[in-house]
N, C-alpha and C positions, 0 to 999 in steps of 0.2 A: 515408264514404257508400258504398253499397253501387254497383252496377253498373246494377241495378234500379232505386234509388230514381234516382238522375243521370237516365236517363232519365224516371220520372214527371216529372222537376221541367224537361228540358226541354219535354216535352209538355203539363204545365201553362201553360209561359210561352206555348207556340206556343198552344193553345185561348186563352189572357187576349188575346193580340194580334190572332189571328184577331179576335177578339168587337169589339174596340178598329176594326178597319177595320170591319169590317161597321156598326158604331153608327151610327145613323139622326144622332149630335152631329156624329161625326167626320167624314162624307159631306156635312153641309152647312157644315164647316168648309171642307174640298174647294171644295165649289160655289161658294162664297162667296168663293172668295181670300181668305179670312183667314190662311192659314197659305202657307207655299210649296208648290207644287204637288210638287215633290220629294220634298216628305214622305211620298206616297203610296207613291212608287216605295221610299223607303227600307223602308216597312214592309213592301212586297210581296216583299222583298230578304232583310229581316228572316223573314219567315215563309219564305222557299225554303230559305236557309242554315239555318234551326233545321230543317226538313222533313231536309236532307242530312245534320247532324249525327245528328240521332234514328236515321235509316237506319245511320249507321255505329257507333253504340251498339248497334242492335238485335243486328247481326252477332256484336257481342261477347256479349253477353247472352245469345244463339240457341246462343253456342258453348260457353260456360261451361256452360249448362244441360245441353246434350248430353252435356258430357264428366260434367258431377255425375253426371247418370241412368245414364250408365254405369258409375260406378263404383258 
């Protein structure tokens, strides 16, 4: 897998979970105490760490490209 593709496939997963917190199901699973209120916090956790990964892909990604264009 390339360098590039790694990163689409995290930024895929962070857009699906985004999508996954914002769901009008999941907010009133939330409300409703149906599930542990933890949960939230875990997905919010989930979305920062994928947010800091992607950043430190980019870097590589940002590097390799420059050094191709250069050559």
């Amino acid at each position: 897998m390339e360098l590039i593709e790694i990163l689409q496939e995290f930024n895929s997963c962070y857009l699906k979970i985004q999508a996954i917190a914002q769901d009008e199901n999941w907010l009133k699973l939330l409300a409703d105490k149906k599930i542990d209120p933890e949960a939230a916090t875990h997905v919010g956790d989930t979305l920062h760490y994928l947010g800091e990964v992607m950043g430190c892909v980019e870097e590589i990604v940002e590097i390799k490209f420059n050094q191709e264009s250069k050559s």
